[in-house]
KEKE-3310 file (N, C-alpha, C; in steps of 0.2 Angstrom, whole numbers, plus 5000, padded with zeros to 4 digits):
npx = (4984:4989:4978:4984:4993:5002:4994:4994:5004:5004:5018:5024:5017:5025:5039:5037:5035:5046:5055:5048:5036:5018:5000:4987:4968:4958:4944:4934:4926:4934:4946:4960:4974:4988:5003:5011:5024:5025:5033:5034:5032:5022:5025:5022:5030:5036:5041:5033:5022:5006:4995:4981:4972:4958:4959:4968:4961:4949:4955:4958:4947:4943:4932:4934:4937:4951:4958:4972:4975:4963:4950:4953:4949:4936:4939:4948:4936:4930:4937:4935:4924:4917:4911:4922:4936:4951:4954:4949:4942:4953:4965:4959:4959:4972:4979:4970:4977:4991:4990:4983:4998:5004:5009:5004:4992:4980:4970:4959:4947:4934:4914:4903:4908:4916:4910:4905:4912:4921:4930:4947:4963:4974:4988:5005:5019:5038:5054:5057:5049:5033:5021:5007:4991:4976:4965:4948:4932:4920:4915:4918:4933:4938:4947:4958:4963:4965:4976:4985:4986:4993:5003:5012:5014:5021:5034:5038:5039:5051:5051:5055:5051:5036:5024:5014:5011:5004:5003:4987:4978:4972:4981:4994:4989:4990:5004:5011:5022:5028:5041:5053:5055:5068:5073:5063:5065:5079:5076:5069:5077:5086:5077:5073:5084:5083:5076:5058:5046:5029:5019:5026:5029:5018:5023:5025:5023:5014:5010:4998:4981:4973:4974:4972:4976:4973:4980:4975)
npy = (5136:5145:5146:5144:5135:5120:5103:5098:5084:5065:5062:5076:5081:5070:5076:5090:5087:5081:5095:5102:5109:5110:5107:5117:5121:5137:5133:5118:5120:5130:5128:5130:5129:5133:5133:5129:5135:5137:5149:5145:5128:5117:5102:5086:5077:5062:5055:5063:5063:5068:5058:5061:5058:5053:5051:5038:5028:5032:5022:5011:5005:5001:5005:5006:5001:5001:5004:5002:5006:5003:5011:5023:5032:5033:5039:5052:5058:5060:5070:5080:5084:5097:5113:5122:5119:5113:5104:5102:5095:5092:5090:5079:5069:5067:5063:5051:5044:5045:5035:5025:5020:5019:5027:5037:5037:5030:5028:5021:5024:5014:5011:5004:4991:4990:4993:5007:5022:5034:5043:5047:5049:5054:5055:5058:5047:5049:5042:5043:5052:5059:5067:5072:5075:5080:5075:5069:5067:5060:5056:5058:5058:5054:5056:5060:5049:5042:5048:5043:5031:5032:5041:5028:5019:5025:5029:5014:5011:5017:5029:5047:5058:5070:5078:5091:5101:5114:5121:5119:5124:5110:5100:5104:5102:5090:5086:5094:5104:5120:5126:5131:5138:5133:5125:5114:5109:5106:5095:5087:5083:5076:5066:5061:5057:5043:5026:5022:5010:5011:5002:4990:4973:4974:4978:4969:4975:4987:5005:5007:5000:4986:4987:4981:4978:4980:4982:4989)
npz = (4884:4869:4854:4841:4844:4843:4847:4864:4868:4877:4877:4875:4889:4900:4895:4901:4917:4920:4919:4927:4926:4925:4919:4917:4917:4916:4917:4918:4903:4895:4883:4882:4889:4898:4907:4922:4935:4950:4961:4974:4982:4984:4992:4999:5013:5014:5026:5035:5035:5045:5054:5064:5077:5077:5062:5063:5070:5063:5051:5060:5061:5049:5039:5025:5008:5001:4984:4972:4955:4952:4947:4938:4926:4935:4947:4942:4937:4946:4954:4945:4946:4952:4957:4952:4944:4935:4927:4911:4894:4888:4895:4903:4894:4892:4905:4905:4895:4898:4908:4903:4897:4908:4915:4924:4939:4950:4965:4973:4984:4993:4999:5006:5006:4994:4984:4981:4974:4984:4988:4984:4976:4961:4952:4942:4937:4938:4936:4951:4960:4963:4957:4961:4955:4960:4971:4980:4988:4994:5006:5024:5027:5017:5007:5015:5019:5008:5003:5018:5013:5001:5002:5011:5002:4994:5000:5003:4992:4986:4983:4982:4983:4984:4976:4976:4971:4975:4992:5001:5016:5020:5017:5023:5036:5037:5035:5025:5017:5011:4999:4992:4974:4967:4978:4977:4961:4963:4973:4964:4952:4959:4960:4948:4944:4950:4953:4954:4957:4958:4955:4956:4967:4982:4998:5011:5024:5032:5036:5036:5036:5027:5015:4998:4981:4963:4948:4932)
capx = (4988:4984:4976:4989:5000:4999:4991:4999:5005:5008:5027:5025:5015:5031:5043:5035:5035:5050:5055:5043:5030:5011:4998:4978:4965:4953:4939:4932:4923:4940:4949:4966:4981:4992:5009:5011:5028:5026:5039:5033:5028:5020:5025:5019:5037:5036:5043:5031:5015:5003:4990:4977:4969:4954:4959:4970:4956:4945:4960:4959:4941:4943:4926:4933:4942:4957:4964:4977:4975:4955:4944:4957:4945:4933:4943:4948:4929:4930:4942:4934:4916:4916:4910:4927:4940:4954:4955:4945:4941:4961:4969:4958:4959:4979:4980:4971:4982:4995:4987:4985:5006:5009:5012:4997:4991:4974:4971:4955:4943:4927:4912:4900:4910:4919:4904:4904:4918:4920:4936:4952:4971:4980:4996:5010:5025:5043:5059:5054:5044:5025:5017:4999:4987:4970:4961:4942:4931:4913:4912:4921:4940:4939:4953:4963:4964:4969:4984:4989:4989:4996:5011:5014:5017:5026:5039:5038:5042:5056:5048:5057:5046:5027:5024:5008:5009:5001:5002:4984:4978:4971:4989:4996:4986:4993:5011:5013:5025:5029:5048:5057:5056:5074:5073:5058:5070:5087:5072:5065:5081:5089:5071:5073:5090:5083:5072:5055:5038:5023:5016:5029:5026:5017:5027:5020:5020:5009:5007:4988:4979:4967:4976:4971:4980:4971:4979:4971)
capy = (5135:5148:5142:5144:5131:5114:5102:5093:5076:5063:5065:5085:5081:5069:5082:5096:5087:5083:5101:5106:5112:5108:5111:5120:5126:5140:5127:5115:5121:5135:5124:5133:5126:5136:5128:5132:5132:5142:5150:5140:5123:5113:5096:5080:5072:5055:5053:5068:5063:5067:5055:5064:5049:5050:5048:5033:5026:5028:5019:5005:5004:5000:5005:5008:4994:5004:4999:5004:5010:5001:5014:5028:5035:5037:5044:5057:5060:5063:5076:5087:5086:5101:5117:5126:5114:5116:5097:5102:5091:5089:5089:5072:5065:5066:5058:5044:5041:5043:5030:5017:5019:5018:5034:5041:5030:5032:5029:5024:5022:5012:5011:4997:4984:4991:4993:5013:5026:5037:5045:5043:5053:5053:5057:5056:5046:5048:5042:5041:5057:5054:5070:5071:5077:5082:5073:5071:5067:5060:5054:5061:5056:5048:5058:5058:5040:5038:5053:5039:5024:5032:5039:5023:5016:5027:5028:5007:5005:5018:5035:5051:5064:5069:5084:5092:5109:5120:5118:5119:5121:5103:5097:5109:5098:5082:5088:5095:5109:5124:5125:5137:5134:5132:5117:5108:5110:5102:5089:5084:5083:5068:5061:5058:5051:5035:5021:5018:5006:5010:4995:4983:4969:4977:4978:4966:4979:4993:5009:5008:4993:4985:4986:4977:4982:4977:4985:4988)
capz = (4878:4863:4850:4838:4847:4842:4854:4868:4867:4882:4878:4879:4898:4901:4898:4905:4922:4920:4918:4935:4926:4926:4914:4918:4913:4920:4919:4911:4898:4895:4880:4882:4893:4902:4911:4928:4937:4956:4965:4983:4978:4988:4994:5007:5013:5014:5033:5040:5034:5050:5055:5068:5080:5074:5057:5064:5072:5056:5048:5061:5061:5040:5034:5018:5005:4997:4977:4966:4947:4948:4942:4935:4925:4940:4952:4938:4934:4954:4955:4941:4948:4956:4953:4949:4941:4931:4922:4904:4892:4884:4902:4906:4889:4893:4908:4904:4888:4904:4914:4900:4895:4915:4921:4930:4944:4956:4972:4975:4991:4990:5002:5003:5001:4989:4978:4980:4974:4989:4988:4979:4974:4956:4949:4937:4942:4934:4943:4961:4961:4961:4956:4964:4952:4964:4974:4978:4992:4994:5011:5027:5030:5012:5006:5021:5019:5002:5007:5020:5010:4995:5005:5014:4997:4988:5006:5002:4984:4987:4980:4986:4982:4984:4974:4978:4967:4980:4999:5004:5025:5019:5015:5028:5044:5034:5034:5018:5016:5004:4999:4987:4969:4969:4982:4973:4954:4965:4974:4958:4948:4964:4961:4942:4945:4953:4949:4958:4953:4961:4952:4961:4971:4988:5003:5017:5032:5029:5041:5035:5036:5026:5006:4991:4975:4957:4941:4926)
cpx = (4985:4983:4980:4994:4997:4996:4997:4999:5008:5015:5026:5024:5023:5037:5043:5036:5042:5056:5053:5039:5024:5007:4989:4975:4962:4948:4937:4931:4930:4944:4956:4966:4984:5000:5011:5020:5029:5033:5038:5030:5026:5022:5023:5027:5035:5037:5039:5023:5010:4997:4986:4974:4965:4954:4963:4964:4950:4946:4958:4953:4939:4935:4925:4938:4945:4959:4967:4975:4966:4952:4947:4954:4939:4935:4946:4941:4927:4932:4938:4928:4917:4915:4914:4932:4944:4957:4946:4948:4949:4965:4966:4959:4968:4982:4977:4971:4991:4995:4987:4992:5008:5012:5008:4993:4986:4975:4966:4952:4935:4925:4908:4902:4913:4915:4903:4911:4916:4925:4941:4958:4973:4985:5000:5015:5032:5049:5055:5051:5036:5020:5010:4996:4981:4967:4953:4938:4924:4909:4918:4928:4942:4947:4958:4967:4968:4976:4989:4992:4995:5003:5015:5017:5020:5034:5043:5041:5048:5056:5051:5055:5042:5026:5017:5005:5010:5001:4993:4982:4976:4976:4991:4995:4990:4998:5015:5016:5027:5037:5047:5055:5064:5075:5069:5062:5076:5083:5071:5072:5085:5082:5071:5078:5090:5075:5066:5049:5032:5017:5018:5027:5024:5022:5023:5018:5020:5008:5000:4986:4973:4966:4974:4973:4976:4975:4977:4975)
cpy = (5139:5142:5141:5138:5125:5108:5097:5087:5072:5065:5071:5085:5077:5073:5089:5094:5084:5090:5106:5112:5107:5110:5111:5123:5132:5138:5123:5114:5127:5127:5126:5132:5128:5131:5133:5131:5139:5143:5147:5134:5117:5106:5090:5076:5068:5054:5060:5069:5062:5064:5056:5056:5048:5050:5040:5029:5026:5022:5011:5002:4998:4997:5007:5002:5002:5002:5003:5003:5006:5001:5022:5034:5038:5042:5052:5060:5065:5070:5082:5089:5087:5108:5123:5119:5117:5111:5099:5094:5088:5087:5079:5068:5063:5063:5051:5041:5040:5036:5024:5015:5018:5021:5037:5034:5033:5027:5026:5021:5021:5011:5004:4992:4983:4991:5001:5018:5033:5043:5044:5052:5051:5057:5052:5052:5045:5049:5038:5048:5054:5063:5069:5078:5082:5074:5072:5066:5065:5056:5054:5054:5052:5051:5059:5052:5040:5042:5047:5032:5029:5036:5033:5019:5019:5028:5020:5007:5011:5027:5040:5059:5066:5077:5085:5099:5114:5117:5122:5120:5113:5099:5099:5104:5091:5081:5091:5103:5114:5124:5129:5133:5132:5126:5112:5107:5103:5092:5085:5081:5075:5064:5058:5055:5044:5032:5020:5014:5007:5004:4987:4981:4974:4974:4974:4970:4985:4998:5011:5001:4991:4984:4980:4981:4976:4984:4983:4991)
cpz = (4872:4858:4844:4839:4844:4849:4861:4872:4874:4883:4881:4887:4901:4904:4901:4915:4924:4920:4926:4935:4928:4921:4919:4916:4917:4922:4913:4906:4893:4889:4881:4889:4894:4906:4917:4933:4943:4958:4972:4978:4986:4989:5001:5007:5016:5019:5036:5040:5043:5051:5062:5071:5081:5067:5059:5066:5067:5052:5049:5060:5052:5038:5028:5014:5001:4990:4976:4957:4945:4945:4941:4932:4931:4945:4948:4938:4940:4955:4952:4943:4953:4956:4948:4948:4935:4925:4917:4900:4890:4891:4901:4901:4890:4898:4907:4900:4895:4906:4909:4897:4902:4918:4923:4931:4949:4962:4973:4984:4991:4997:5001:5003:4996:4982:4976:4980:4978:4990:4982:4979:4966:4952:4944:4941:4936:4939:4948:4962:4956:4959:4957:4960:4957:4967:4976:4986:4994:5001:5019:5028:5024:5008:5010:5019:5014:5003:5009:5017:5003:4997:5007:5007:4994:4994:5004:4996:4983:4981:4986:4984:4980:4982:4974:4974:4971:4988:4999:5014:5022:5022:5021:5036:5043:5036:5032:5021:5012:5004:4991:4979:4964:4970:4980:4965:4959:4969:4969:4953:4951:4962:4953:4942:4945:4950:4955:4955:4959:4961:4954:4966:4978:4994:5007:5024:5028:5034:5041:5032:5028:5017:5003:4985:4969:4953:4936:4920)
residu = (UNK:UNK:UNK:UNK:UNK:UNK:UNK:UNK:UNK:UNK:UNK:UNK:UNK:UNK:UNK:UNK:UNK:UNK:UNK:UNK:UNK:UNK:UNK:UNK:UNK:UNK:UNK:UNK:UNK:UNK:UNK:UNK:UNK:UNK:UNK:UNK:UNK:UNK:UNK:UNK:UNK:UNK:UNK:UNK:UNK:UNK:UNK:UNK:UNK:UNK:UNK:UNK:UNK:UNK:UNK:UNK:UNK:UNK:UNK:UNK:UNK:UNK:UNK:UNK:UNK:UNK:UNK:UNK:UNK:UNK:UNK:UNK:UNK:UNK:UNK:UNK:UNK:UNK:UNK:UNK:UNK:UNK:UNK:UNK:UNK:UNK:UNK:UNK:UNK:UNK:UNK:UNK:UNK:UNK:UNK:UNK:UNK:UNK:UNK:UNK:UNK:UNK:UNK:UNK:UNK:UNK:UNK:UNK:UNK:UNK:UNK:UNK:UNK:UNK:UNK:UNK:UNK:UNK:UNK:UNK:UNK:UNK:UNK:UNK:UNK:UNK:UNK:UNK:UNK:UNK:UNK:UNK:UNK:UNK:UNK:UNK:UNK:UNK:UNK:UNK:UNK:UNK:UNK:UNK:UNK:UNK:UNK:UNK:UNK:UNK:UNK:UNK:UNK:UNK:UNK:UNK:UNK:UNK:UNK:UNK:UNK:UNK:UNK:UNK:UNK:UNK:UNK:UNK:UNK:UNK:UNK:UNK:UNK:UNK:UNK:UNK:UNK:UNK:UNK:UNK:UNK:UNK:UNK:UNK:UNK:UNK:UNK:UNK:UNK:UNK:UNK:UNK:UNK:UNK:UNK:UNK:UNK:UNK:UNK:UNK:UNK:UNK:UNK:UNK:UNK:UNK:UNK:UNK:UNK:UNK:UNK:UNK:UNK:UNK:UNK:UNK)
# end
């Protein structure tokens, strides 16, 4: 964002992703915000997510506790701590003004007991599209996981599309897809359409075991 511009306000993030941009930085420290809108965009479709059998088997094992919106700020803090990153100070200072009005939403994945933040995923949600922000990783298969849970819920509370930016091989092994920027616009436009809550009541059957949901 030059400097010239004025700054940008939840709403402006709002309408932008409504729109089917995105904003980033160069890094961290880089104060100026850019909007992003690829010609391939990445997506994870709800009915294709791949669960390898030994990630199922870590699943079943559940030697990890799972929340929903616990430690928001954590799992943000998560994602940027790393040595290139594109969430600067203004980017995080915006989702979590997001996060406290109810539209950006974490993931997270504790160890210990649920004493240590291990992992975790977040994103915006408008409509029944869940825009997925980044995700983060501090102990094998901790990202994976939270993928699985946080599709299984967003398939549950009646979410029909998991935007992921950029297809990664990460994403790619998982399910995820690249698609036109054409077909992601006409996606996104059905997904604003319709009404979903990721914060509604949880669904009693779960393709991943082991959930507990705290909001905050």
């Amino acid at each position: 964002m030059p400097r010239d511009m004025p700054p940008i306000t939840p709403e402006t993030l709002l309408m932008a992703y409504a729109s089917g941009v995105f904003p980033m930085a160069e890094g961290r420290d880089d104060p100026e915000i850019f909007w992003v809108d690829p010609k391939q965009r990445g997506v994870l479709p709800l009915d294709g997510f791949r669960m390898s059998r030994s990630l199922s088997k870590t699943v079943g094992q559940s030697p990890f506790v799972v929340t929903l919106n616990e430690d928001f700020g954590g799992v943000l803090a998560g994602c940027a701590d790393r040595e290139e990153t594109w969430i600067n100070a203004e980017i995080a200072a915006l989702y979590l003004e997001l996060h406290r009005s109810g539209f950006a939403h974490s993931l997270e994945v504790w160890a210990d007991h649920g004493q240590r933040l291990v992992g975790g995923v977040y994103g915006v949600t408008l409509g029944s599209a869940f825009f997925g922000e980044s995700m983060f990783s501090r102990a094998r298969d901790a990202s994976k996981i939270a993928l699985a849970y946080m599709v299984t819920l967003l398939r549950q509370q009646g979410f029909t599309l998991f935007d992921t930016q950029f297809l990664t091989d990460h994403l790619a092994s998982l399910g995820g897809a690249e698609i036109s920027r054409a077909q992601y616009h006409a996606q996104l436009t059905h997904a604003l359409g319709r009404t979903a809550d990721l914060e509604g009541p949880m669904p009693q059957s779960l393709a991943v075991r082991q959930l507990r949901t705290q909001t905050s």
